[in-house]
N, C-alpha and C positions, 0 to 999 in steps of 0.2 A: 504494500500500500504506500503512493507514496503521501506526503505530506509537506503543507504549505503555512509556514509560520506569519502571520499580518500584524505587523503591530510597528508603531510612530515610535519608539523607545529602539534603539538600536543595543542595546545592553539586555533588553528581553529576548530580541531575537538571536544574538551573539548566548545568553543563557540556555537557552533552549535547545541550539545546536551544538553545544556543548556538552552540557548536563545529562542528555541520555544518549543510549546507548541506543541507535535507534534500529543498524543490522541487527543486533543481537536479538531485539525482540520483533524482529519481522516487520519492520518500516523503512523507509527511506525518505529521509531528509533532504526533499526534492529542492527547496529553494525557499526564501523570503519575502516579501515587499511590505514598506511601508505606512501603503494604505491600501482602500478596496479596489481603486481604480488601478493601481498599478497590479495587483492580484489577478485582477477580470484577464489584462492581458496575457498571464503566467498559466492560467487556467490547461489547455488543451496545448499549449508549446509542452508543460511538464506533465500532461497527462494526472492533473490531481487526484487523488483520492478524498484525501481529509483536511478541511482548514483549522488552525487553530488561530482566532481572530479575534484583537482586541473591539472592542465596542466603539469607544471615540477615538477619531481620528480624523485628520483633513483631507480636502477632497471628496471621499465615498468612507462614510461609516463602516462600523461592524453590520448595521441593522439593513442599510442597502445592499452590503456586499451577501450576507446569508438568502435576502429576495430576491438576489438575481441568479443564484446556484439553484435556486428554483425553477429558473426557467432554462439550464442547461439540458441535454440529447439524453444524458447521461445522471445517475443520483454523484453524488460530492456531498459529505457529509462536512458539519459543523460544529467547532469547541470555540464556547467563546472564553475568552481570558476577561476578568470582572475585577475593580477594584471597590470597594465598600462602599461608596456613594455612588455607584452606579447600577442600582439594584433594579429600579425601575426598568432599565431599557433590558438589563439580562430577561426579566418575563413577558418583553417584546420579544428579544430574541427567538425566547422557547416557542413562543407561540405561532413564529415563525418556521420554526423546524429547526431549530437547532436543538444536537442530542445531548448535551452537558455542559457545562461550566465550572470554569476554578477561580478562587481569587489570586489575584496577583501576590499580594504578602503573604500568603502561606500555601503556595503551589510547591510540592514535592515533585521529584524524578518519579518514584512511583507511584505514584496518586494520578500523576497525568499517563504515565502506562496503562493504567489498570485502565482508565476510562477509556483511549483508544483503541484496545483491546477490546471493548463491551463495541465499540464505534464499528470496528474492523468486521465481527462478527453479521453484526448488522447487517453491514454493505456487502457481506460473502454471502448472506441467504438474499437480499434482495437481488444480487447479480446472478445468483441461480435461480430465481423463482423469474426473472425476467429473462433471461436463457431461455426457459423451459416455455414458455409463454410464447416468446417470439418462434420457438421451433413449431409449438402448436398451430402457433397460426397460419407459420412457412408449410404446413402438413394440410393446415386445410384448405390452403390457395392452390397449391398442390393439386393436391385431390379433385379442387371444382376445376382446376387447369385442364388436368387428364378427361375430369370424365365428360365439358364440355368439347375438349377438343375430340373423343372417339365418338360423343354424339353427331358433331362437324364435319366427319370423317363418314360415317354412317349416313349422315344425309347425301353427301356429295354424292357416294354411290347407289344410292335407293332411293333418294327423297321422301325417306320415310322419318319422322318427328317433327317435321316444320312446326308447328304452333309453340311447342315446351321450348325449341331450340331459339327461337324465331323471341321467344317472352325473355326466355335466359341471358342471351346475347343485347337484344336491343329495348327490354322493357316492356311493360305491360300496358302505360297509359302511351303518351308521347314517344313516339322513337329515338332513341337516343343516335348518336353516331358512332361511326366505329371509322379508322381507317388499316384499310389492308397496305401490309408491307412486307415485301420480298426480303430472307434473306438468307444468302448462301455464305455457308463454311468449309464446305470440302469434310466435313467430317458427317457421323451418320445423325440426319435431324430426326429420328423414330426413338433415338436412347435421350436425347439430349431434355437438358430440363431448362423453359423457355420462362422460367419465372422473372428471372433478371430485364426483362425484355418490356416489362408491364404488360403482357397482352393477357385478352380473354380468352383467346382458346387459338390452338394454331396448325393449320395441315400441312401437314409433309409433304410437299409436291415432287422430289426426287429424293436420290442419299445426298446428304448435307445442304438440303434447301426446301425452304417451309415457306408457308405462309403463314403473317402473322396478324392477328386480328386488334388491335391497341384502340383504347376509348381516343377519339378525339376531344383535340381543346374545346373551351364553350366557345361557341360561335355567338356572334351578334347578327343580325338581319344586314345583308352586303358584306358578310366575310367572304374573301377571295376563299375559293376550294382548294383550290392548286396551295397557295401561303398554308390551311392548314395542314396538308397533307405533308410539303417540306417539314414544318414545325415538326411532324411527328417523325421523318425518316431523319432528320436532322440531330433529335434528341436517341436515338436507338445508334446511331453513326457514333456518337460522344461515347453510349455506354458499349459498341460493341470494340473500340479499341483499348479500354479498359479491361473488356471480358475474355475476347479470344488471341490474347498476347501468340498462340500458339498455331492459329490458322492464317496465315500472311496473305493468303487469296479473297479474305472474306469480303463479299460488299453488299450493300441496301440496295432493293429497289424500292422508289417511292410509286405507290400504288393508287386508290381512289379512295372518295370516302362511301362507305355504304351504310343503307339505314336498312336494306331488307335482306333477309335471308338469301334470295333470288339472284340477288347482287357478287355471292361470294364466287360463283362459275365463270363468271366473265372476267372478274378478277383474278383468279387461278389462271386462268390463257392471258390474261396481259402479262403476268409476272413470267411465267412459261416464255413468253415474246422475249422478256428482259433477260431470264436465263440463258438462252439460245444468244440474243446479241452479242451481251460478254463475250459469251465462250468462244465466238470467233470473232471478235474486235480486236483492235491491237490496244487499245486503252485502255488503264492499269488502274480506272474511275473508282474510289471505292462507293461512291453514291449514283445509282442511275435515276435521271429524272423522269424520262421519259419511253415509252416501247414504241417500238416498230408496229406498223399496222400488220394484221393478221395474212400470212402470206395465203395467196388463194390456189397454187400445185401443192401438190405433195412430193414432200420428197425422197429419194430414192439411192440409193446405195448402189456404188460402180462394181456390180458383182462381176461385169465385162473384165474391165481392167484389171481387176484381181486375180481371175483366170489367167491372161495375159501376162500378167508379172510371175506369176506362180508355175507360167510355161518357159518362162526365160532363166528360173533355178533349176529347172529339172534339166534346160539344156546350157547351163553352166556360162549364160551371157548378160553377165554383171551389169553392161552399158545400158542392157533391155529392160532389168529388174530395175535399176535405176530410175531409167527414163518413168515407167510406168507407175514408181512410187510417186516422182512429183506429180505426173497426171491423175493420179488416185485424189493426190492430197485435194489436187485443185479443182475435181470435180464435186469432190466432197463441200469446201467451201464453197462451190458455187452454191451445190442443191440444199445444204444446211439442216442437214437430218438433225434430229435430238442428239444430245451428248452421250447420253447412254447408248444409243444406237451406233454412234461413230464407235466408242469404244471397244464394243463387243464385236464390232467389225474387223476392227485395229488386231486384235486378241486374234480372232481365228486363224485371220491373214499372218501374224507373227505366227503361230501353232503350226500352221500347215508349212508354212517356210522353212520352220525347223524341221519339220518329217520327210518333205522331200531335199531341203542340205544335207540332211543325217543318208539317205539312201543314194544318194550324190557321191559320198563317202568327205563330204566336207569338215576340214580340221576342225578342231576347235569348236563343236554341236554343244556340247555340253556349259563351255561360257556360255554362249548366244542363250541357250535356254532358258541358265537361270538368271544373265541381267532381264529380258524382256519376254519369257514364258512366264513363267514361274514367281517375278515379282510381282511388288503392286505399282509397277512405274507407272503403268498405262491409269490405272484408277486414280491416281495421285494427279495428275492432271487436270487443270482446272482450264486453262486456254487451250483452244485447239490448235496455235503454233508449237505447242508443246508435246502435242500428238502426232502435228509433223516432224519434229525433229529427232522424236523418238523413232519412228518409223524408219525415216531416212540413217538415224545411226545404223539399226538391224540392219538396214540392207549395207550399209559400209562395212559395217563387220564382217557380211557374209561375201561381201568384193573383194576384203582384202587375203581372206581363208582362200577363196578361190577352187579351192578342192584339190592344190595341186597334189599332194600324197595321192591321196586314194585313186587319184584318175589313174595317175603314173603306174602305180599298180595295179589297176585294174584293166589295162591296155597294154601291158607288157609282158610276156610269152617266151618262154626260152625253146618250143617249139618251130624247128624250122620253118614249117610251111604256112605257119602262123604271121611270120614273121614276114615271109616272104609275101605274103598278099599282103599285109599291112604297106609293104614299101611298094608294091605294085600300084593299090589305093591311091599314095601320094604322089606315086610319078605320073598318074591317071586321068587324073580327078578330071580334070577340063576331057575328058573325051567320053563319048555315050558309051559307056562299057558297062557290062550284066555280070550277076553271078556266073554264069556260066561261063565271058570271057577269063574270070581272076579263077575258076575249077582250071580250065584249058592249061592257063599261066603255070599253077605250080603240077599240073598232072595226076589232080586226083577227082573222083565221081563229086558234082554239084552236089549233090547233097548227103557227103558224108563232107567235104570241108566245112557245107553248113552248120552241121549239127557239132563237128569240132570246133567253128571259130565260137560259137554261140557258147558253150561250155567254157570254153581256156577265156574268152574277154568279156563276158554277159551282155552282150549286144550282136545282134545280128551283121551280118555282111553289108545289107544296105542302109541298115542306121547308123552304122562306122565313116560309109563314104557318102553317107548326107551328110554328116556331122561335119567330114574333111572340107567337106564342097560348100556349109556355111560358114565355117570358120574365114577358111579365105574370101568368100563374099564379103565376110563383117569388115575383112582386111582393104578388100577394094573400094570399097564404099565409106571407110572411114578418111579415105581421102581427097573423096569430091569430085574426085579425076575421071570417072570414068558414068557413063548414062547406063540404070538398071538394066535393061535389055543387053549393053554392053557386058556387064557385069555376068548376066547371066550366061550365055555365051561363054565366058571364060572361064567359069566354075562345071561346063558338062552339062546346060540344060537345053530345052531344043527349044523353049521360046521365054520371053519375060512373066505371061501368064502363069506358066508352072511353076517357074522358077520362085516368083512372088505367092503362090499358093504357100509353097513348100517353105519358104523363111518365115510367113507368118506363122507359121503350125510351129514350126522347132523352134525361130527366136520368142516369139512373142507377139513383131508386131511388124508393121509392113517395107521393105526394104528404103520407101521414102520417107518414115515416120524416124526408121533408124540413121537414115542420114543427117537428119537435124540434129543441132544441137542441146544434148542435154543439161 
């Protein structure tokens, strides 16, 4: 407990801090002033507990400074110090609320213990009995918090309680106001406790983003609507950088004001608007004032493109996976699917990337999976350039692994004739040659070399010298010099039609899309 000495004699107060012993008996000898006014200022700097306050004094008496510890947040108990003609105002005092009094010519060290002690005790049951009060009450604000917010919850999807819901929320005579206000954390709004918030009840509209229902200020007749609704996202902005020190993404939407039940559906899609904005804006807003009008397509997810990039791992052309994540990304932001929708799109597409690099025989599968399968980077994400960049790392990880071990091994053959059509293959390639020319070559039946090249390298005869015949396409066309049909021609095809079938199927994507720059 600590304690505040008040008195105009500087030899009392100099006595006082002196004469007891105040750690030993469980007090601290916070500090002095000598009078009330200069005490009032000592108050909450020292965190007081107890005064022990002479009566007369200049400035602010004993008998103002005890009525104004009265009107403190907090109780602060009172001792007043009394000299023998000052009897009258000590039973002002009391009657004040002050809990004892000594006389100044026969105040003892322990006589004034023993009473701080009776003092001390006091102020330990009243701080637990108002402990225990204010948890009561945090229990049953609580309680009406939950159970009109699962009644709120319950209507949204059934429309069933409006009248109970509809008296609860906005009043039985006159409608009261409420204004709705978005607001996202990045963490989960279904566990979190929305008391700190002032609202009367609040829906979860995704993980870490609610809406919240908070009374409006009283209005007069010509209050701007737009003023009170800031006033209300304004004062939730103050307390939420106060509350979520721990959520650095967090921000307000400022929403409308509603008086009926009816009201909260349209408000859940405008804040939905505000959500979606964010999440792909570049602006780091923590207050949004306004939504986007309600887009009138729906939008749709690049399942093309994903195939596409998903066909350029399998056939191990890094430039193609590339290309087709930035086109992923940008088609994404064009059509502006929900965030949870991007997400779980992001997730599969990283899932299946790793299943076909793992059967690719790509280094290094097991980093890749657990930075970007396996954790929670992707959920973690609150912008969606952050969903591209994630993206775009996976595929650079998986550009710079490349596959080279396992190809090497997987295409290398210590069998002669293996060997021998592989080098046949690349002295080939540019002429229209068939399994049957590369049997002829090394001098064994078409389809016993078949079934041995397929065994010794896991790919067939003509998926080897497609592979050769696009490689070196990728090779000619990454330097602009020469016209597709050109191109095709020079890698063994008999027109630019086929040749263009056959790059889109194995690269990805078509030999003009591949020549731009990515």
């Amino acid at each position: 407990m600590n304690v505040l000495v008040v008195d105009d004699e500087p030899i009392i107060r100099l006595g006082l801090r002196t004469l007891v012993d105040w750690e030993a008996n469980g007090f601290t000898y916070a500090g002095d002033a000598e009078d009330g006014l200069e005490a009032c200022e000592l108050l909450d700097a020292l965190n007081i507990d107890i005064i022990i306050t002479d009566l007369i004094m200049p400035r602010m008496d004993g008998l103002a400074l005890i009525r104004t510890l009265k009107e403190r947040n907090r109780p602060i108990s009172a001792v007043v110090l009394s000299c023998m003609d000052d009897f009258t105002y000590v039973k002002e005092a009391m009657k004040l609320g002050a809990k004892d009094y000594m006389l100044k010519p026969t105040m003892e060290p322990e006589s004034l213990l023993e009473i701080l002690r009776v003092v001390k005790q006091d102020l330990e049951l009243l701080h637990k009995e108002r402990k225990e009060l204010q948890s009561r009450q945090q229990e049953l604000e609580s309680t009406k918090l939950m159970q009109l917010s699962a009644k709120l919850q319950v209507y949204i999807h059934t429309e069933q309680g409006e009248p109970e819901l509809q008296t609860a929320l906005f009043g039985a005579g006159e409608a009261s106001s409420l204004v709705s206000l978005l607001l996202d954390t990045g963490s989960s709004a279904a566990e979190a406790d929305w008391r700190w918030t002032g609202c009367l009840a609040a829906l979860p509209l995704a993980a870490g983003s609610v809406l919240l229902l908070v009374p409006a200020a009283a209005q007069e007749p010509g209050d701007d609507a737009d003023a009170v609704v800031y006033a209300a996202a304004a004062a939730l902005e103050r307390a939420a950088k106060v509350r979520l020190p721990q959520a650095p993404d967090w921000f307000i939407g400022a929403g409308v004001i509603i008086r009926r039940l009816a009201q909260v559906k349209p408000a859940a899609a405008l804040h939905a608007r505000q959500r979606l904005e964010r999440f792909y804006s570049n602006g780091w807003n923590r207050l949004i004032l306004q939504a986007p009008d309600a887009a009138s397509r729906q939008a749709s997810l690049p399942y093309d493109i994903r195939s596409d990039l998903l066909r350029c791992i399998v056939h191990d052309n890094s430039e193609g996976y590339l290309h087709h994540a930035e086109e992923l990304c940008r088609r994404l932001k064009e059509q502006r699917p929900d965030k949870e929708k991007v997400v779980s799109f992001i997730q599969e597409l990283l899932a299946l990337a790793a299943g076909y690099a793992r059967e690719r025989g790509c280094a290094d599968i097991e980093r890749y999976e657990e930075t970007f399968v396996y954790s929670n980077a992707l959920n973690a994400c609150s912008r969606f350039e952050q969903v591209k960049e994630l993206l775009l790392q996976a595929m650079r990880m998986l550009m710079d692994s490349r596959w080279a071990a396992g190809k090497e091994h997987r295409h290398r053959s210590n069998n002669p004739f293996i060997r021998k059509v592989m080098t046949y293959m690349r002295d080939n390639y540019a002429s229209p040659i068939s399994t049957s020319d590369m049997a002829d070559h090394v001098r064994l039946s078409r389809s016993y070399l078949s079934d041995l090249y397929s065994k010794e390298v896991g790919e067939s005869l003509s998926e080897t010298l497609t592979r050769i015949r696009m490689e070196e396409a990728k090779q000619r066309l990454r330097t602009g010099e020469m016209k597709v049909y050109e191109v095709a021609e020079a890698v063994g095809f008999p027109d630019a039609k086929t040749f263009a079938k056959t790059f889109k199927r194995v690269v990805g994507c078509s030999p003009k899309e591949f020549e731009k720059p990515i």
